[in-house]
Chimera marker file (.cmm) of the C-alpha trace (Angstrom):
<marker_set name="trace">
<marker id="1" x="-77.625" y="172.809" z="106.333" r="1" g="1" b="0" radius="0.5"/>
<marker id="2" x="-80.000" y="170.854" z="106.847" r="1" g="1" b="0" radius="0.5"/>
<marker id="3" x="-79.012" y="168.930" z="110.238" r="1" g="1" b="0" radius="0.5"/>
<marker id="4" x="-78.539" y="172.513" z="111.652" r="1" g="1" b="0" radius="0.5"/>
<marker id="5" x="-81.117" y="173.728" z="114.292" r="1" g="1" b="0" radius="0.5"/>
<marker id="6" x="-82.043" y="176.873" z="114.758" r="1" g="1" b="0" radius="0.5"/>
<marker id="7" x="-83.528" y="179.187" z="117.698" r="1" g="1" b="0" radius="0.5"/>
<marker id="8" x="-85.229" y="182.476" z="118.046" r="1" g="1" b="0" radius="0.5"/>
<marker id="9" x="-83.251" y="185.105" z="119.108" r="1" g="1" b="0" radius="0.5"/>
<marker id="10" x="-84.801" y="187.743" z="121.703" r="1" g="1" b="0" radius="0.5"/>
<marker id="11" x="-86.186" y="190.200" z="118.968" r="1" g="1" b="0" radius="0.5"/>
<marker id="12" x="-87.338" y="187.229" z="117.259" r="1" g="1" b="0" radius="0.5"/>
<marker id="13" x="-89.702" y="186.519" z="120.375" r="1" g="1" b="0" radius="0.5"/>
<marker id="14" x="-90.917" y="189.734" z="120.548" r="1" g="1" b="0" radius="0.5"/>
<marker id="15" x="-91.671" y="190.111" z="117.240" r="1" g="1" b="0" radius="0.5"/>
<marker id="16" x="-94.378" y="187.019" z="117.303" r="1" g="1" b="0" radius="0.5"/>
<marker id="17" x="-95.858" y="188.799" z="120.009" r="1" g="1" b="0" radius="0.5"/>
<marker id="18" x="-95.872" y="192.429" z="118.740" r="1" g="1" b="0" radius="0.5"/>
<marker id="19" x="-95.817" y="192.134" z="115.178" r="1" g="1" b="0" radius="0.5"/>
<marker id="20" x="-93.460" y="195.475" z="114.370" r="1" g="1" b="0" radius="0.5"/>
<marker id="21" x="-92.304" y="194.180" z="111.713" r="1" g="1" b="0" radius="0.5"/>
<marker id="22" x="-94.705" y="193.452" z="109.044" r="1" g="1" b="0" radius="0.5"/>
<marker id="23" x="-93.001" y="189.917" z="108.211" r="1" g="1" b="0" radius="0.5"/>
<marker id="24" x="-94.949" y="187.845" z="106.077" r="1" g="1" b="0" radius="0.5"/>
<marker id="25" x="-97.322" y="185.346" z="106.556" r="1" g="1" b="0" radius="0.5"/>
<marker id="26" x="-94.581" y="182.592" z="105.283" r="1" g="1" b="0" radius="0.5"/>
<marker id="27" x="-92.180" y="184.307" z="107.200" r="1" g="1" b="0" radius="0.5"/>
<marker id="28" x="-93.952" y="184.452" z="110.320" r="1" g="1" b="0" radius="0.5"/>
<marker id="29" x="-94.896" y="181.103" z="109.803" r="1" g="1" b="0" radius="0.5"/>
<marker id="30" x="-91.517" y="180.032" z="109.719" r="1" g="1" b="0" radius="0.5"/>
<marker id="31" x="-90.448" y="182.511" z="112.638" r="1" g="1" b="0" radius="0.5"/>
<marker id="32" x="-93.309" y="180.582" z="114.581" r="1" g="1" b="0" radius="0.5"/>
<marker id="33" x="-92.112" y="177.101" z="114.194" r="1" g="1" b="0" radius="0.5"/>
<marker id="34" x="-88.260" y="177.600" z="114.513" r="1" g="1" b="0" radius="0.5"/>
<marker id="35" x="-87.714" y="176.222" z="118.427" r="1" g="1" b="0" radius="0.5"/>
<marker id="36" x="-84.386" y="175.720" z="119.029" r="1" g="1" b="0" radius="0.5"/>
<marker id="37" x="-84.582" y="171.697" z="118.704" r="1" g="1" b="0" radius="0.5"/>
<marker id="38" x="-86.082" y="170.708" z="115.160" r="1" g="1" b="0" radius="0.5"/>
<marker id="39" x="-83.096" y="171.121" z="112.381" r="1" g="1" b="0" radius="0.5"/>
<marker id="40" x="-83.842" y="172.736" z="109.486" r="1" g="1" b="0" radius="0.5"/>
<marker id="41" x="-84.883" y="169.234" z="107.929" r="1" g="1" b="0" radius="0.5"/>
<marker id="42" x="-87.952" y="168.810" z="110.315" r="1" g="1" b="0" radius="0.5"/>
<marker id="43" x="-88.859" y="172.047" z="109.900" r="1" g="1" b="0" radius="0.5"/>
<marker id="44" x="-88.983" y="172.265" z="106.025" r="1" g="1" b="0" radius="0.5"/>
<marker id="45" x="-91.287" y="168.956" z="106.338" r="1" g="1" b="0" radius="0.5"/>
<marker id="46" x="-93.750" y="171.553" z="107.981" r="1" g="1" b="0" radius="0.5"/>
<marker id="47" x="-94.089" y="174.369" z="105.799" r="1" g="1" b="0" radius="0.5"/>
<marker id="48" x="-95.056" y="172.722" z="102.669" r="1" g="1" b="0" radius="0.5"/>
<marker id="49" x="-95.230" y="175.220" z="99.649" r="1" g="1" b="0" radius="0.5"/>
<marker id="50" x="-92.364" y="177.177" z="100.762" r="1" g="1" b="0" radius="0.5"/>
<marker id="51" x="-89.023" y="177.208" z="100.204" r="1" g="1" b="0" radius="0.5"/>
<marker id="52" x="-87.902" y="177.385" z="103.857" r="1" g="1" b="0" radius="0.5"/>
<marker id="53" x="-84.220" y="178.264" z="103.314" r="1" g="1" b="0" radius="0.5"/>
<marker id="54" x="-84.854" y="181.959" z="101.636" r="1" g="1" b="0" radius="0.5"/>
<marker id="55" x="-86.866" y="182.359" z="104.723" r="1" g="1" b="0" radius="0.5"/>
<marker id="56" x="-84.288" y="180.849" z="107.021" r="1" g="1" b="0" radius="0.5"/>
<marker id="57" x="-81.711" y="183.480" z="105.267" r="1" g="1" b="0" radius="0.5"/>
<marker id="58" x="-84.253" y="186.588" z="105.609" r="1" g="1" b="0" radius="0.5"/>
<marker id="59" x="-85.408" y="185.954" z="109.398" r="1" g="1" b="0" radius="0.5"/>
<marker id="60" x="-81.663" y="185.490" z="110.124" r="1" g="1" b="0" radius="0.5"/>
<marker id="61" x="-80.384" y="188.796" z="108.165" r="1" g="1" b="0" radius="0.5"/>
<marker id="62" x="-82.999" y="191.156" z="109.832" r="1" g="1" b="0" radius="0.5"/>
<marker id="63" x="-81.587" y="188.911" z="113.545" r="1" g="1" b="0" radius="0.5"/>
<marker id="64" x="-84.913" y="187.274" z="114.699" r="1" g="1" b="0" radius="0.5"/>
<marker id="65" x="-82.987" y="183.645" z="114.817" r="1" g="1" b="0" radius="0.5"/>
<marker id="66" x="-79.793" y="182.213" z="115.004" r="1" g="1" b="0" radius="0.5"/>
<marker id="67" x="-78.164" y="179.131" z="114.301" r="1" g="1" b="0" radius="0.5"/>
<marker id="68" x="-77.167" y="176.944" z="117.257" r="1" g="1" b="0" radius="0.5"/>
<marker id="69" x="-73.467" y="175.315" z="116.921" r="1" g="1" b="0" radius="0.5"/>
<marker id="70" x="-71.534" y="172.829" z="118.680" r="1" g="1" b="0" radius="0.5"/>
<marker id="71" x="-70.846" y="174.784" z="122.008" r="1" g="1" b="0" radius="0.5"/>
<marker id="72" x="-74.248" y="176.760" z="121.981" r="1" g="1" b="0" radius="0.5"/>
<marker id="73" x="-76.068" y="173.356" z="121.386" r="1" g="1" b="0" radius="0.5"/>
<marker id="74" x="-74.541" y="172.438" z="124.994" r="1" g="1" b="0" radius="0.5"/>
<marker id="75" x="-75.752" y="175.105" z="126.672" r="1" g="1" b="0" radius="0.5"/>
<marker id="76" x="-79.320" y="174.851" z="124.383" r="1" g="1" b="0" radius="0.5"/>
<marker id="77" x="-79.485" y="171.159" z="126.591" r="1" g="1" b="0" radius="0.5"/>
<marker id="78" x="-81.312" y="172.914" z="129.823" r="1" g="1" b="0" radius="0.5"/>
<marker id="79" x="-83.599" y="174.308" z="127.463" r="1" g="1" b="0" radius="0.5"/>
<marker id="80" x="-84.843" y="171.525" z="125.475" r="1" g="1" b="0" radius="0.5"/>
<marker id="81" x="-85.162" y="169.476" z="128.190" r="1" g="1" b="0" radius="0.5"/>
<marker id="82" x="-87.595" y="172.211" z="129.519" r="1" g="1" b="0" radius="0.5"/>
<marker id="83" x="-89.338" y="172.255" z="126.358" r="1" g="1" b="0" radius="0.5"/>
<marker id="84" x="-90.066" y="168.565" z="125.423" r="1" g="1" b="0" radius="0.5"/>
<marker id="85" x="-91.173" y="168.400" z="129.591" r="1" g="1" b="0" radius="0.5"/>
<marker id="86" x="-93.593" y="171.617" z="129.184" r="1" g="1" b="0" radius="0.5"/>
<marker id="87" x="-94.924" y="170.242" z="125.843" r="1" g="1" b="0" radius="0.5"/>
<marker id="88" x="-95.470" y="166.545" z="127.089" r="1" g="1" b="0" radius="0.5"/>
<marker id="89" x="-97.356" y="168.658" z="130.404" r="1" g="1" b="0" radius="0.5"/>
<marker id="90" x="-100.985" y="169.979" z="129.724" r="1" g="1" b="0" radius="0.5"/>
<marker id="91" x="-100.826" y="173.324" z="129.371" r="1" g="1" b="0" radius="0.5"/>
<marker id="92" x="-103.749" y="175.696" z="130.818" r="1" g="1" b="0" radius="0.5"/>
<marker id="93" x="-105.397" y="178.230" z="128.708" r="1" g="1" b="0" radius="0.5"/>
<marker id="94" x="-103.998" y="181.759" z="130.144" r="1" g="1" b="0" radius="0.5"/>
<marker id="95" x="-106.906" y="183.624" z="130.470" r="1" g="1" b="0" radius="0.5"/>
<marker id="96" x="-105.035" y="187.049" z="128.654" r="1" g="1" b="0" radius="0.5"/>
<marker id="97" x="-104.625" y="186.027" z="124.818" r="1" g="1" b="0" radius="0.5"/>
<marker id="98" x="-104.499" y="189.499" z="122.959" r="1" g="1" b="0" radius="0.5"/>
<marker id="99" x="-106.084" y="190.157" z="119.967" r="1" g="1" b="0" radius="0.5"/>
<marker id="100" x="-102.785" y="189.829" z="118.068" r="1" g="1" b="0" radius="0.5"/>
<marker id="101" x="-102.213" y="186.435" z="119.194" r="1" g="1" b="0" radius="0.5"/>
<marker id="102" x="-105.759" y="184.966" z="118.727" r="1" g="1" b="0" radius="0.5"/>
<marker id="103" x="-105.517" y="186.339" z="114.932" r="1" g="1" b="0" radius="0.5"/>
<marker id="104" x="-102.032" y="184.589" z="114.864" r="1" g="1" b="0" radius="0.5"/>
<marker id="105" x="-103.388" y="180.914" z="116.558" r="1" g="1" b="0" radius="0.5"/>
<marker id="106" x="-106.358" y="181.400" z="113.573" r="1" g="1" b="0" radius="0.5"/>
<marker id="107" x="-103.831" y="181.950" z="111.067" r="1" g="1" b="0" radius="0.5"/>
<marker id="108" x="-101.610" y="178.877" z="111.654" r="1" g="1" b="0" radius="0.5"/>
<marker id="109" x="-104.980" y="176.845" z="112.444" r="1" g="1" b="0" radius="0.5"/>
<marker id="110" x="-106.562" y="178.384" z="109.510" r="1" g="1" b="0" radius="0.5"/>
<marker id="111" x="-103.012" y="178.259" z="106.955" r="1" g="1" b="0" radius="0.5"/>
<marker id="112" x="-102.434" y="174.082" z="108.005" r="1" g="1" b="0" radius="0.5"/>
<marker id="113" x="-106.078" y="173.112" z="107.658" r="1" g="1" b="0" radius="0.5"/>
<marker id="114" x="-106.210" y="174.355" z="103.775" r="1" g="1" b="0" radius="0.5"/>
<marker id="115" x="-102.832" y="173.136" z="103.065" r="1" g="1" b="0" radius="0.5"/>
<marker id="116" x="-103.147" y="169.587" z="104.969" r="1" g="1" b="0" radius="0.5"/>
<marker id="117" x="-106.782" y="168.873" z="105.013" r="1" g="1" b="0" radius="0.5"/>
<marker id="118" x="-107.930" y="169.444" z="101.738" r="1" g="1" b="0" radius="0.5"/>
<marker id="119" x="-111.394" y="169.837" z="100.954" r="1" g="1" b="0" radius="0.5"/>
<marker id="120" x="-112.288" y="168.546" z="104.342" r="1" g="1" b="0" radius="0.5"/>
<marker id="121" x="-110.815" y="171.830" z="105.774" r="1" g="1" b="0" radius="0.5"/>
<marker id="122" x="-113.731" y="174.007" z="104.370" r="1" g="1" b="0" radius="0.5"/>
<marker id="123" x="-116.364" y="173.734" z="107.531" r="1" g="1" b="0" radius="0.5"/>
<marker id="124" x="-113.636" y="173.689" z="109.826" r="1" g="1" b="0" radius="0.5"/>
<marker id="125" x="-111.770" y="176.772" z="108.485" r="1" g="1" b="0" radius="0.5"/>
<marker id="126" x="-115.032" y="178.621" z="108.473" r="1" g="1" b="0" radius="0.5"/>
<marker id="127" x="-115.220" y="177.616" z="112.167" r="1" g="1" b="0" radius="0.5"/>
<marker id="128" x="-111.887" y="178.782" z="113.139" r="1" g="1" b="0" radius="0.5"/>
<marker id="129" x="-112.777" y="182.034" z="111.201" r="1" g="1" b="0" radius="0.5"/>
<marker id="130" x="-115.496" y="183.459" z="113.711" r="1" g="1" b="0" radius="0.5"/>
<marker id="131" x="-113.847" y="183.190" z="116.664" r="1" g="1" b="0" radius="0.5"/>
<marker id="132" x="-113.770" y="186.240" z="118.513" r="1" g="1" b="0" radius="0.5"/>
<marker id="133" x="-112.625" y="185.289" z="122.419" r="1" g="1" b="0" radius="0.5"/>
<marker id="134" x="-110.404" y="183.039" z="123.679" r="1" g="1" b="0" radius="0.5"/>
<marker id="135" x="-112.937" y="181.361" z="124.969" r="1" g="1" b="0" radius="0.5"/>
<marker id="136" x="-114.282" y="180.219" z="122.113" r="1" g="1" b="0" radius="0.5"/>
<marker id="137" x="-110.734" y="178.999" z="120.879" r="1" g="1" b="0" radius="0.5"/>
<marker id="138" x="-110.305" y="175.904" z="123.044" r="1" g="1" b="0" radius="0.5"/>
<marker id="139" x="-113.064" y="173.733" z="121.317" r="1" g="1" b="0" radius="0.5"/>
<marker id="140" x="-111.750" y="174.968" z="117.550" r="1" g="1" b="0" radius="0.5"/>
<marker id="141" x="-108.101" y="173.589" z="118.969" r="1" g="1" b="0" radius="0.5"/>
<marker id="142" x="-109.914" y="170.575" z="119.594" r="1" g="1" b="0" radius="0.5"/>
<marker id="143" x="-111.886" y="169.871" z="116.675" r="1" g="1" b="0" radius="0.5"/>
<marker id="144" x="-108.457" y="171.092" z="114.593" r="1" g="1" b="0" radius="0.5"/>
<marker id="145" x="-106.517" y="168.608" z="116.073" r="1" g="1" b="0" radius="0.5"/>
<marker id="146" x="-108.563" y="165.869" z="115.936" r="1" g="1" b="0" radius="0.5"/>
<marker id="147" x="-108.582" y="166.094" z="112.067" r="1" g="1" b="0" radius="0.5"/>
<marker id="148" x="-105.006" y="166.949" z="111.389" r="1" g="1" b="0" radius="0.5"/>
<marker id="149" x="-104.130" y="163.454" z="113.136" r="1" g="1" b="0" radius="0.5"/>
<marker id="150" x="-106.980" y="161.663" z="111.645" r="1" g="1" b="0" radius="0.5"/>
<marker id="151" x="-105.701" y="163.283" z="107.946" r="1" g="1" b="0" radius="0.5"/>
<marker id="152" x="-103.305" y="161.334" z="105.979" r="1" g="1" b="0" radius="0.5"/>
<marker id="153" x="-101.047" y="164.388" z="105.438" r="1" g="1" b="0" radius="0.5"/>
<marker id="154" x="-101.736" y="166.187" z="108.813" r="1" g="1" b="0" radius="0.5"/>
<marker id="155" x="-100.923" y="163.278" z="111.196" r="1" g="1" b="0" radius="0.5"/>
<marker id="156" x="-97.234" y="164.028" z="110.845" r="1" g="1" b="0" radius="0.5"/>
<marker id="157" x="-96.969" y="167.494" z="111.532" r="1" g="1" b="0" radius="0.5"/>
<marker id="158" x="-99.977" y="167.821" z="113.978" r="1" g="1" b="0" radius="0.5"/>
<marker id="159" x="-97.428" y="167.841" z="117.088" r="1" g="1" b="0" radius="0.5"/>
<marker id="160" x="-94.984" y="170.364" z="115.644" r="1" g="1" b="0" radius="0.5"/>
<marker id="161" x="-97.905" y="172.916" z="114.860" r="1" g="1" b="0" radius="0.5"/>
<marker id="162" x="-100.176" y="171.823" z="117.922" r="1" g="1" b="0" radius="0.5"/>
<marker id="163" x="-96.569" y="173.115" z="119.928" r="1" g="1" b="0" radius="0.5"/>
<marker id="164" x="-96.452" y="176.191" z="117.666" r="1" g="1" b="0" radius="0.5"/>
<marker id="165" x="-99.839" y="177.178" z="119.193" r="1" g="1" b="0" radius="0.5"/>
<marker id="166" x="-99.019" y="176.390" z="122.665" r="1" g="1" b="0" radius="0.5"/>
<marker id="167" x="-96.025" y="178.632" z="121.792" r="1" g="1" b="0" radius="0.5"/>
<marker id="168" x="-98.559" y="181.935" z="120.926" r="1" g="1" b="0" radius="0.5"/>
<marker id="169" x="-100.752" y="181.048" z="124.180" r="1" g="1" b="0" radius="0.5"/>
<marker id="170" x="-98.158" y="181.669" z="126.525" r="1" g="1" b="0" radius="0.5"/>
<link id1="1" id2="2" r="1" g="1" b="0" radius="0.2"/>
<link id1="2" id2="3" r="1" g="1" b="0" radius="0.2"/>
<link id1="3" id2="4" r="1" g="1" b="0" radius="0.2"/>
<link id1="4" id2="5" r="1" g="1" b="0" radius="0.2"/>
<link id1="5" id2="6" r="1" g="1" b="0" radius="0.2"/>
<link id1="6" id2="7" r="1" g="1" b="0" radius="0.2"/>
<link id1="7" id2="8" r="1" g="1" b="0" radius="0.2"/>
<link id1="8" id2="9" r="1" g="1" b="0" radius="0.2"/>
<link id1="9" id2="10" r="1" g="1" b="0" radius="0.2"/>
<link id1="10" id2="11" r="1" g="1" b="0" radius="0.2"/>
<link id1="11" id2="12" r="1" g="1" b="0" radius="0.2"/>
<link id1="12" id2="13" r="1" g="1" b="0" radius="0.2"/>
<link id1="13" id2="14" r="1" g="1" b="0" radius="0.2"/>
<link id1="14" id2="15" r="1" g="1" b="0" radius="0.2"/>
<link id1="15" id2="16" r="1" g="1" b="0" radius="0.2"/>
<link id1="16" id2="17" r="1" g="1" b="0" radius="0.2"/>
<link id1="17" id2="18" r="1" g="1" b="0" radius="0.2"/>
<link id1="18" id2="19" r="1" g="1" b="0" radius="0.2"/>
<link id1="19" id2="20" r="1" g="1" b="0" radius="0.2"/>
<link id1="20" id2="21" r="1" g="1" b="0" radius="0.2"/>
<link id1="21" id2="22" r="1" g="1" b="0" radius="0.2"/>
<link id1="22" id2="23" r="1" g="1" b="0" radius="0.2"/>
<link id1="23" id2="24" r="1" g="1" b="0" radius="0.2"/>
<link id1="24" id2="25" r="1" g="1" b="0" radius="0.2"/>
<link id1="25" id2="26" r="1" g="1" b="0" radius="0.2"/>
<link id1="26" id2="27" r="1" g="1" b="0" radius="0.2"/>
<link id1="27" id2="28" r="1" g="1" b="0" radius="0.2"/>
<link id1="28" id2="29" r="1" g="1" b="0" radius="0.2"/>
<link id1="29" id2="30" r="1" g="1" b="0" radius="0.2"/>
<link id1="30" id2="31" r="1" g="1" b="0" radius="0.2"/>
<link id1="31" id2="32" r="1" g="1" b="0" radius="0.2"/>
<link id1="32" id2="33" r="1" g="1" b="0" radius="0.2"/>
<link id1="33" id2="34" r="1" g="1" b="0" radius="0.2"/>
<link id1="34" id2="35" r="1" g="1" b="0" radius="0.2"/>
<link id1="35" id2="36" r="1" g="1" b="0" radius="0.2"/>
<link id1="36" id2="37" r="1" g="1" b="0" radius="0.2"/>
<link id1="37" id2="38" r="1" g="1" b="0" radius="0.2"/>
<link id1="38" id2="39" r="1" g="1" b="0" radius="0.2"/>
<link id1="39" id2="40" r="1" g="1" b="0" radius="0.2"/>
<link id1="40" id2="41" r="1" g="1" b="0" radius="0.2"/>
<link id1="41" id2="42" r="1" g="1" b="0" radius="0.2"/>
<link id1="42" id2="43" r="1" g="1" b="0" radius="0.2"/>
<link id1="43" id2="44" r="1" g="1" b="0" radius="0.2"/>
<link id1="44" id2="45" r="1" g="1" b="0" radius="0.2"/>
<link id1="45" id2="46" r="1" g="1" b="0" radius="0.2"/>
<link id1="46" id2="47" r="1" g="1" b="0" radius="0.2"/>
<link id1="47" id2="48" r="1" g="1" b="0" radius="0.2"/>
<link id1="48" id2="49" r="1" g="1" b="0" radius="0.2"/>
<link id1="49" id2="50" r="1" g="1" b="0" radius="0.2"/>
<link id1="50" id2="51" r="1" g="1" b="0" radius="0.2"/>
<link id1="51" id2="52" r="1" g="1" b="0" radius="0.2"/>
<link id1="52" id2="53" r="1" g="1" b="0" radius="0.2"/>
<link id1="53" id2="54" r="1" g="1" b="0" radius="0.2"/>
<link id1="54" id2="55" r="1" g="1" b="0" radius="0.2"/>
<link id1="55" id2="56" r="1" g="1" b="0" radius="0.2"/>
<link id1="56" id2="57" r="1" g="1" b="0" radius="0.2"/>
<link id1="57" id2="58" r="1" g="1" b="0" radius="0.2"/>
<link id1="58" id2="59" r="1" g="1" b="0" radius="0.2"/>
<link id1="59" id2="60" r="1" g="1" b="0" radius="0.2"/>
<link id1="60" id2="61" r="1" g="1" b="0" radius="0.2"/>
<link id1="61" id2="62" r="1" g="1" b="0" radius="0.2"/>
<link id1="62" id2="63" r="1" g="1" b="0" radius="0.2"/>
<link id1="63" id2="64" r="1" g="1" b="0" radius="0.2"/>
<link id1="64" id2="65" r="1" g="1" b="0" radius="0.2"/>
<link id1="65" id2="66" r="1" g="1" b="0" radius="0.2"/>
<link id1="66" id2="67" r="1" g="1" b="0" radius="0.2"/>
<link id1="67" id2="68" r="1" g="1" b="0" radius="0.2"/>
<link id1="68" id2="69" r="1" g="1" b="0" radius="0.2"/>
<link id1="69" id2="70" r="1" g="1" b="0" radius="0.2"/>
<link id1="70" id2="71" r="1" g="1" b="0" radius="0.2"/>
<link id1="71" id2="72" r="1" g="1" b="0" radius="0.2"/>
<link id1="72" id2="73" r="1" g="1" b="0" radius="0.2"/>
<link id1="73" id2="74" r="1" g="1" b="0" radius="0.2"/>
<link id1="74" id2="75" r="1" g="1" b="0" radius="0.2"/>
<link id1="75" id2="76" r="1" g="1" b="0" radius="0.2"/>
<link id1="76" id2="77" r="1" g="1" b="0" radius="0.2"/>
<link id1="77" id2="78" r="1" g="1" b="0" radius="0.2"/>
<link id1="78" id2="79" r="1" g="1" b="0" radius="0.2"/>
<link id1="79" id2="80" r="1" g="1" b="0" radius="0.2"/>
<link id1="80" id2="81" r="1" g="1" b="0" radius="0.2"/>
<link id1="81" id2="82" r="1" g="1" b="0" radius="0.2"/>
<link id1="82" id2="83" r="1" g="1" b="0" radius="0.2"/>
<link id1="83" id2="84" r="1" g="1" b="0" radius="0.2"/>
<link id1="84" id2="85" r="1" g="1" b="0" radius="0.2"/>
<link id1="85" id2="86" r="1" g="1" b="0" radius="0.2"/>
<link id1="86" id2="87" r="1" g="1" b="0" radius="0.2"/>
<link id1="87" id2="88" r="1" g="1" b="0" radius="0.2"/>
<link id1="88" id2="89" r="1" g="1" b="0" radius="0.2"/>
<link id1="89" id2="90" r="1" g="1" b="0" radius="0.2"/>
<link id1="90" id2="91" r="1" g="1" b="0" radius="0.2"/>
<link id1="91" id2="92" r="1" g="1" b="0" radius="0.2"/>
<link id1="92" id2="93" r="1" g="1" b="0" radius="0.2"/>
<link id1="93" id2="94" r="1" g="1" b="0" radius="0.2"/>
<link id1="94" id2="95" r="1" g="1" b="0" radius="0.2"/>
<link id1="95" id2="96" r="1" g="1" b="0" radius="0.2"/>
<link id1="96" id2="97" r="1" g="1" b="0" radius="0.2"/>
<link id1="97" id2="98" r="1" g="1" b="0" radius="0.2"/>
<link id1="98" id2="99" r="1" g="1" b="0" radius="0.2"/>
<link id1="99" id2="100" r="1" g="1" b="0" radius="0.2"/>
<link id1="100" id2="101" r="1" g="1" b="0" radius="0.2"/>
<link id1="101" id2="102" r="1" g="1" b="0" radius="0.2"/>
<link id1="102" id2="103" r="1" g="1" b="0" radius="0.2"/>
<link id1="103" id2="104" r="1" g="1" b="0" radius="0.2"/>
<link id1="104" id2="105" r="1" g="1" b="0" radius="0.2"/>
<link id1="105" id2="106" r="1" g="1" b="0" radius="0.2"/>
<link id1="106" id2="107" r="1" g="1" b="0" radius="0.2"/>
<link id1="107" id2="108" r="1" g="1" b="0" radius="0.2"/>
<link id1="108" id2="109" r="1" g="1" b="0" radius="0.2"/>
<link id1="109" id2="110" r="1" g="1" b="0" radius="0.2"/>
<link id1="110" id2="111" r="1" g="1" b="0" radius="0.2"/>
<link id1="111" id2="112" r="1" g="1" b="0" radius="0.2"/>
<link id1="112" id2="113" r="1" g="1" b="0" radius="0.2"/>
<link id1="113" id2="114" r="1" g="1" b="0" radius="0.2"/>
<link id1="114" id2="115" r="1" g="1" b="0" radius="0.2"/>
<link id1="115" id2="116" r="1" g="1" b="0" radius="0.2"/>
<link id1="116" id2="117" r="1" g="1" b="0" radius="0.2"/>
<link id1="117" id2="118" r="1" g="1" b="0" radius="0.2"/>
<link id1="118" id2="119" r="1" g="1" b="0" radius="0.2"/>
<link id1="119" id2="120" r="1" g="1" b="0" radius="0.2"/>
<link id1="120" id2="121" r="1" g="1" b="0" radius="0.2"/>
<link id1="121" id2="122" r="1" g="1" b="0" radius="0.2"/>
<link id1="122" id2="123" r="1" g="1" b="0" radius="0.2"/>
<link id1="123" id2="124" r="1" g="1" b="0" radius="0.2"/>
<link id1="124" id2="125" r="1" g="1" b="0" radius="0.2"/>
<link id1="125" id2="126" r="1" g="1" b="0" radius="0.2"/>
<link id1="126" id2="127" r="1" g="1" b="0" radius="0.2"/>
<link id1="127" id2="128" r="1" g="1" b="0" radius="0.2"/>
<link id1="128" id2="129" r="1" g="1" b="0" radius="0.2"/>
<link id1="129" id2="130" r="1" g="1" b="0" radius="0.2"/>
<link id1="130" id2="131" r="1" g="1" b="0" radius="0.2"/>
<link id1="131" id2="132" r="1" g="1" b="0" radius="0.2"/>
<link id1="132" id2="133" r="1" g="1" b="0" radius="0.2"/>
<link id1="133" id2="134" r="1" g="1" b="0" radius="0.2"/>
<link id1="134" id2="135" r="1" g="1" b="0" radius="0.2"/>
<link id1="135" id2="136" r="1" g="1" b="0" radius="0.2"/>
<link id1="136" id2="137" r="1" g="1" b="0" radius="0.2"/>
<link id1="137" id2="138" r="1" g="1" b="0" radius="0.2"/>
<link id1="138" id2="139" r="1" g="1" b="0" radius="0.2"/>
<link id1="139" id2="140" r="1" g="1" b="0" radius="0.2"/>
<link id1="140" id2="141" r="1" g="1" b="0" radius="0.2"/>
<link id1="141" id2="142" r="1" g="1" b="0" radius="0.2"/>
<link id1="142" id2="143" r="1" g="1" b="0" radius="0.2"/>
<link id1="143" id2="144" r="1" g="1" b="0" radius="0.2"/>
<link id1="144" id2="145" r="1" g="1" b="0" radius="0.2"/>
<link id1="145" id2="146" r="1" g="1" b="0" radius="0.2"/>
<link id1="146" id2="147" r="1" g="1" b="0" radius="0.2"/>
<link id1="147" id2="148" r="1" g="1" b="0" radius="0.2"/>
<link id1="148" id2="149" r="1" g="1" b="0" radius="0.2"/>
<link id1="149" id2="150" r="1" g="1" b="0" radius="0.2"/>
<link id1="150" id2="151" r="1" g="1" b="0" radius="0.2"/>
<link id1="151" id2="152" r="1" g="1" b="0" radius="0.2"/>
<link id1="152" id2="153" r="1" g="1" b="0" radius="0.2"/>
<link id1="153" id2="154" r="1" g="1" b="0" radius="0.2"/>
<link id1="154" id2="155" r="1" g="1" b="0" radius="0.2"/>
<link id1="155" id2="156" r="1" g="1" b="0" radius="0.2"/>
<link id1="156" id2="157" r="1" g="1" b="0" radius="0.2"/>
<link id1="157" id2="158" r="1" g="1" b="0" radius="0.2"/>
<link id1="158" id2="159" r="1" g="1" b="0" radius="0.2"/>
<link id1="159" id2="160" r="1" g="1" b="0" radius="0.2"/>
<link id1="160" id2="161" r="1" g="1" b="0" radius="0.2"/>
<link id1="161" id2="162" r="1" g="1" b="0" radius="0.2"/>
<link id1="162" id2="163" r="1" g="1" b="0" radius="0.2"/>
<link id1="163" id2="164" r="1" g="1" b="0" radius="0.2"/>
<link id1="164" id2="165" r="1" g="1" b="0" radius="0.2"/>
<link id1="165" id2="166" r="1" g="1" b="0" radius="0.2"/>
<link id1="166" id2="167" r="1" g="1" b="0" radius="0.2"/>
<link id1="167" id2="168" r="1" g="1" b="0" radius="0.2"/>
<link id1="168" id2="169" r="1" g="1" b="0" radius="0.2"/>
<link id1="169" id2="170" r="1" g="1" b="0" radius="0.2"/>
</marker_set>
């Protein structure tokens, strides 16, 4: 299990944008940071304190992911590629980040600072916590950043949840 990759399905998509179903925060968490190209393995490196393969089970039950095999890993190929060119791109700030989404960037910024940074998470987190605008966000993405690849434990996951964001921006 734990060389398999998994992707969102449709109604997983739309349910980090809308929110319908009252997953979570673990779940969503999880939901968030399943991309179609990191196996199971990478991905339970990034949600420390949580047993990732209940969640794995629940998101794929209610059909928000699915597992990719041999033949739908082929056709997957177009798609990564995409993916690992769009994240090694900049990606511009869309100026139309909903209220929903914001909360959800916070949330993931807010959720990895206290569980990677330790007690040098405290200012930051309170930081992160006030934002009200998108506007307001790019600096806090910054600073965030900065310390999770400065942090002992942060530095390794700092791309995966860095992409996770630029996931909820778009």
């Amino acid at each position: 299990m734990i060389k398999i990759i998994y992707r969102k399905t449709s109604a997983g998509e739309r349910e980090i944008i809308a929110r319908q179903m009252g997953l979570s925060a673990k779940l969503r968490r999880a939901l968030i940071l399943i991309d179609g190209v990191k196996t199971v393995g990478l991905l339970s490196g990034l949600v420390l304190g949580m047993e990732l393969l209940p969640a794995i089970n629940e998101l794929e039950s209610l059909g928000l992911i699915q597992s990719q095999q041999n033949n739908q890993l082929q056709q997957a190929k177009p798609l990564i590629t995409s993916l690992v060119l769009e994240a090694a791109s900049p990606q511009p700030v869309k100026p139309s980040l909903d209220a929903e989404r914001l909360n959800a960037i916070k949330d993931l910024m807010i959720a990895s600072s206290e569980t990677l940074l330790g007690i040098f998470s405290k200012t930051l987190v309170e930081k992160i916590k006030v934002i009200e605008r998108e506007e307001q966000l790019g600096n806090a993405i910054s600073q965030w950043n900065i310390s999770m690849r400065e942090s002992k434990k942060g530095q390794q996951h700092a791309e995966q949840y860095l992409e996770a964001i630029r996931t909820l921006m778009k």
